[in-house]
C-alpha positions in Angstrom: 101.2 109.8 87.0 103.8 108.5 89.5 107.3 106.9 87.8 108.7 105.5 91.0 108.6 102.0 89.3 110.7 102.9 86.5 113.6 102.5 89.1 114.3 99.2 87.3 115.2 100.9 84.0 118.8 102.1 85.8 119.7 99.4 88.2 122.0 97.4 85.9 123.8 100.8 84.5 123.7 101.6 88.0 125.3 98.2 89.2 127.9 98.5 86.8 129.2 101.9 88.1 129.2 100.5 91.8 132.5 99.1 90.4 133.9 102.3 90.7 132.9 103.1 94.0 135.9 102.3 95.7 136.4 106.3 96.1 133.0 107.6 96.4 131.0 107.7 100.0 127.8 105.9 98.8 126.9 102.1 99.6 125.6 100.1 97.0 121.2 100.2 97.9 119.5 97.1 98.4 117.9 97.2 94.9 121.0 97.2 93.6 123.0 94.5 95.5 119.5 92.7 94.3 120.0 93.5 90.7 123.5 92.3 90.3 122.4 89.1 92.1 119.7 88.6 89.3 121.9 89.9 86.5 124.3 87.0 87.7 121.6 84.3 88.0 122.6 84.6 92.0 119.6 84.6 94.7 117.3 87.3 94.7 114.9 88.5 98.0 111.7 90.4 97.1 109.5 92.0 99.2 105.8 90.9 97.7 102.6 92.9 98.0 101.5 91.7 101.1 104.7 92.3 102.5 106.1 89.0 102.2 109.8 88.2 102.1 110.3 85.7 99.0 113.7 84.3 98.5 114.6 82.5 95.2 117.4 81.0 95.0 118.1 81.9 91.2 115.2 84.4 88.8 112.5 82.3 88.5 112.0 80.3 84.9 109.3 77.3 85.2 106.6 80.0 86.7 102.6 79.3 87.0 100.5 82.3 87.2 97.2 82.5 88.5 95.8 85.7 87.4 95.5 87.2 84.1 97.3 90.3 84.2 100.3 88.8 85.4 100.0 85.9 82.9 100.3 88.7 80.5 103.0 90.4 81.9 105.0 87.5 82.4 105.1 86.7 78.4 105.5 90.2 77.8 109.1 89.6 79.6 109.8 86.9 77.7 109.1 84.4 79.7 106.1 81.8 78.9 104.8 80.1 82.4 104.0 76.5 82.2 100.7 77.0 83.7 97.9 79.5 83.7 94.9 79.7 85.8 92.0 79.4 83.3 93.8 79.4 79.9 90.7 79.2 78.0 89.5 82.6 79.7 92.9 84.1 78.7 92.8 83.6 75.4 89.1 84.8 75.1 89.8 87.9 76.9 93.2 89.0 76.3 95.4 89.7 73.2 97.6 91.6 74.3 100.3 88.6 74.7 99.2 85.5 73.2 99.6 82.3 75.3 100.6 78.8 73.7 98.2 76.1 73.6 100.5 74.2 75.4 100.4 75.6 78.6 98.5 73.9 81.2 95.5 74.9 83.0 95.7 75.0 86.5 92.1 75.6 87.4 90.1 78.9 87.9 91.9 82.1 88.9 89.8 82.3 92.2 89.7 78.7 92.9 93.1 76.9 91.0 93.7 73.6 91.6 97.1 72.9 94.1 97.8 69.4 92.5 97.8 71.0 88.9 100.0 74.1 89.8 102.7 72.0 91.7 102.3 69.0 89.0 104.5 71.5 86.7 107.1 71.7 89.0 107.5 75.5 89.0 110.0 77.3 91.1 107.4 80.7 91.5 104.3 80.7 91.6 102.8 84.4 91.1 99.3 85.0 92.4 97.1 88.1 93.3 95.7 89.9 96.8 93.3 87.6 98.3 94.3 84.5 96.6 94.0 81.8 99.8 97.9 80.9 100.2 97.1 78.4 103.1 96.8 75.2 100.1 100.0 77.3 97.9 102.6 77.6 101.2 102.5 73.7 102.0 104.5 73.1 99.3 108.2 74.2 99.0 107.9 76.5 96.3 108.3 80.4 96.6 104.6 82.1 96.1 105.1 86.0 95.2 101.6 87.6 96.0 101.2 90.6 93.5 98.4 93.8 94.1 96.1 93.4 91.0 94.9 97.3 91.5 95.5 100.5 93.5 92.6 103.3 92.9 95.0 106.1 94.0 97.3 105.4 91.1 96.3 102.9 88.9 98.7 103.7 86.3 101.7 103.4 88.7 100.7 100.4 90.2 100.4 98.7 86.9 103.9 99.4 86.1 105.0 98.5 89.8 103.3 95.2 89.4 105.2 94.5 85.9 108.6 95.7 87.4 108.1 93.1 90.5 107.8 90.5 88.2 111.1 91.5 86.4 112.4 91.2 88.9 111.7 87.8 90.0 112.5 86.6 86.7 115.8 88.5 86.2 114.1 90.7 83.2 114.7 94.0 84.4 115.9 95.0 81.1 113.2 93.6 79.9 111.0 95.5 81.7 112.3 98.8 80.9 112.1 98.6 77.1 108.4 97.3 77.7 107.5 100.6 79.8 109.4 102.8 78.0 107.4 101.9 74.5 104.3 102.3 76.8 105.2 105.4 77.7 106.0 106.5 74.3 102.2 105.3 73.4 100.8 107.0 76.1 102.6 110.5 74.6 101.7 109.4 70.9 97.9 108.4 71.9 97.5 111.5 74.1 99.2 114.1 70.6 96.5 112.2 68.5 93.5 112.7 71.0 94.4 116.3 70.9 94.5 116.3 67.2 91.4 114.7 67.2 89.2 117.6 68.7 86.7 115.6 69.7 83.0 117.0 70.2 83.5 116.5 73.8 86.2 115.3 76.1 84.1 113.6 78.6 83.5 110.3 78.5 82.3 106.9 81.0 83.9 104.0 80.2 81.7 100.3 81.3 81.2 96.9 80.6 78.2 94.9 81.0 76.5 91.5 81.6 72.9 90.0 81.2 71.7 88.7 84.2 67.7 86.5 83.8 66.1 89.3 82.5 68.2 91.9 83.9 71.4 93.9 82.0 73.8 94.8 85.2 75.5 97.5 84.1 79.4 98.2 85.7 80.6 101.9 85.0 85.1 102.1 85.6 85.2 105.2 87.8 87.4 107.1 89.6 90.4 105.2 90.4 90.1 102.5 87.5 93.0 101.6 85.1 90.8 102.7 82.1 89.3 105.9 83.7 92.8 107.2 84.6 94.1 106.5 81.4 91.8 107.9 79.8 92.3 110.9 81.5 96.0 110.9 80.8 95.0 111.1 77.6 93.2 114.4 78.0 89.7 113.7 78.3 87.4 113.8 81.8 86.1 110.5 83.0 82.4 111.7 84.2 81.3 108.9 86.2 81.1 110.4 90.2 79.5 107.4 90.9 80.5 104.9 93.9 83.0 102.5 93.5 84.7 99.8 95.2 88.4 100.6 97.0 90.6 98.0 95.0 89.2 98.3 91.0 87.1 101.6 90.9 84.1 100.0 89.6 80.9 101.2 90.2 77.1 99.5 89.6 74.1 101.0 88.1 71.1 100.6 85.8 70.4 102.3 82.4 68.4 105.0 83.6 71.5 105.5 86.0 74.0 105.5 82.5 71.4 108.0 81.0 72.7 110.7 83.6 76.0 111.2 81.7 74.0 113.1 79.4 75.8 113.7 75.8 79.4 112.9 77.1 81.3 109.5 74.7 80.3 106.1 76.2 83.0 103.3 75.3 82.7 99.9 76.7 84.0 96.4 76.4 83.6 95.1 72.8 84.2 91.1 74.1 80.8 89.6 74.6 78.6 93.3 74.1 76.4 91.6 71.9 75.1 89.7 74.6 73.4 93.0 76.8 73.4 95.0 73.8 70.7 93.4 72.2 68.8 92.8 75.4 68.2 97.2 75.2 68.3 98.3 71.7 64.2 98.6 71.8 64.2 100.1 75.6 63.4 103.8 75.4 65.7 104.9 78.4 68.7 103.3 76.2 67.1 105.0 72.5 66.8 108.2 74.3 69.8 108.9 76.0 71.7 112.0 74.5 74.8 109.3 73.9 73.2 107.5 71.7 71.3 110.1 70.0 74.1 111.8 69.2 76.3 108.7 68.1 78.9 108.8 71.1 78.8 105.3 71.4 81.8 102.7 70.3 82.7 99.3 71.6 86.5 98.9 72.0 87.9 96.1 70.2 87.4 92.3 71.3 89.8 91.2 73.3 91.2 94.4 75.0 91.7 93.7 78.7 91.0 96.6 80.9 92.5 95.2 84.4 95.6 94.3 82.3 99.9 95.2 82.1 101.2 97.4 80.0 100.9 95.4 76.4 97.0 96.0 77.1 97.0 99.3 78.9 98.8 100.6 75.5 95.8 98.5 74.0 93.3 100.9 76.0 95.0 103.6 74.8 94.6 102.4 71.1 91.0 101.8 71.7 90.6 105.4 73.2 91.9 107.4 70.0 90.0 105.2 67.4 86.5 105.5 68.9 87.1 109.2 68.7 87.7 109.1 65.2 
């Protein structure tokens, strides 16, 4: 696991020492002279995900999101935005970070609505990769794009996600007790899984949908937030399957599930009951070793697995007790 985005966790200590500097041979880095700029409630530049400069002329406080994740990881600095891109799906789907009923709704999280985002007079708005900026930059309000995923480190780009936020809204201390207690999960959960001596260690993790007749089945593979944490943890995610670049998610059927023989399955608890009773009478889904062998469990409602790290730590959670 990479901690390059733990950076944050120093930069005021590290600010304050600058003071001394008058002797040393060092220059004060960029991240710094930006950190005592945000410490002071001065202007702050950030360089976004899509390599975007955004100026702001002071950390950000009236802030709409319009994706989850960063909905949550906005409240988990302390900050509660004044609008959300489909609140009602938030609160359905996420609990890691409750949102109050009074924040407005902007519209969908692919398709939010301009007029409602800029009727709440924010001074950021935060939105994902591939979020169409054309409508967002005709207004004159900063718009810091943010990477949902990166397969090649998942983990790490969760935390660099949260820390980019911090930084926009002047919560870098913040943001370092937040990852530091996810970290300490992370050690704890992993201890416990070990403790545990599970039957097996492997596992596939998926979530799943009814479609007219059909169940489409979506397996988190290699490269997904909840395969890799998983595998901190210990265990082997087993799905080889494909999956796409940004998410690690992969497609199949049941007889294509069936081939992870007797290894755990875990998926989504939020809305299983839908799919689930659509197979419990099809023989491929009776037959497989997982079930036969009771290596089934749901995780519990409301655990988001494309999430920060108040629900990464609740993946982690979710891990240990359906090994128990």
């Amino acid at each position: 696991m990479k901690h390059t985005t733990r950076r944050a966790a120093g930069v005021l200590a590290a600010a304050g020492l600058l003071t001394l500097a008058g002797c040393g041979s060092s220059q004060p880095s960029k991240a710094e002279d930006e950190a005592r700029a945000a410490a002071a409630g001065g202007p702050i530049t950030l360089t976004d995900a899509a390599g975007r400069e955004v100026e702001l002329p002071a950390p950000a406080e009236r802030v709409v999101v319009l994706e989850w994740q960063q909905t949550e990881d906005v409240l988990s600095l302390g900050v509660t935005p004044v609008g959300v891109a489909d609140t009602e799906g938030y609160r359905t789907w996420v609990t890691a970070e409750e949102l109050p009923e009074d924040v407005a709704d902007v519209g969908m999280r692919g398709e939010p609505n301009p007029d409602a985002i800029f009727s709440q007079e924010p001074d950021l708005v935060i939105a994902e990769e591939g979020t169409d900026l054309k409508q967002l930059e005709k207004y004159d309000v900063p718009v810091l794009v943010t990477a949902g995923a990166d397969t090649e480190d998942p983990v790490a780009q969760m935390k660099e996600t949260f820390t980019l936020i911090a930084r926009a809204l002047g919560k870098e201390a913040r943001a370092a007790e937040v990852l530091d207690e996810f970290d300490q999960k992370l050690a704890d959960a992993k201890a416990e899984v070990a403790a545990l001596e599970p039957e097996t260690t492997e596992f596939a993790y998926v979530d799943a949908w009814v479609m007219g007749s059909t169940v489409s089945i979506r397996p988190f593979g290699q490269g997904s937030l909840v395969g890799e944490l998983g595998e901190e943890l210990g265990l082997t995610n087993v799905w080889k399957g494909e999956v796409d670049k940004a998410y690690g998610l992969g497609q199949t059927d049941l007889e294509g599930l069936a081939g992870i023989g007797d290894a755990f399955l875990f998926y989504t608890g939020t809305d299983a009951d839908t799919w689930l009773s659509e197979i419990e009478d099809n023989s491929v889904w009776k037959h497989a070793e997982f079930v036969e062998k009771g290596r089934t469990a749901a995780f519990p409602e409301g655990t988001w697995t494309f999430g920060g790290p108040r629900s990464s730590a609740q993946v982690l959670d979710g891990f240990v007790q359906a090994l128990q």
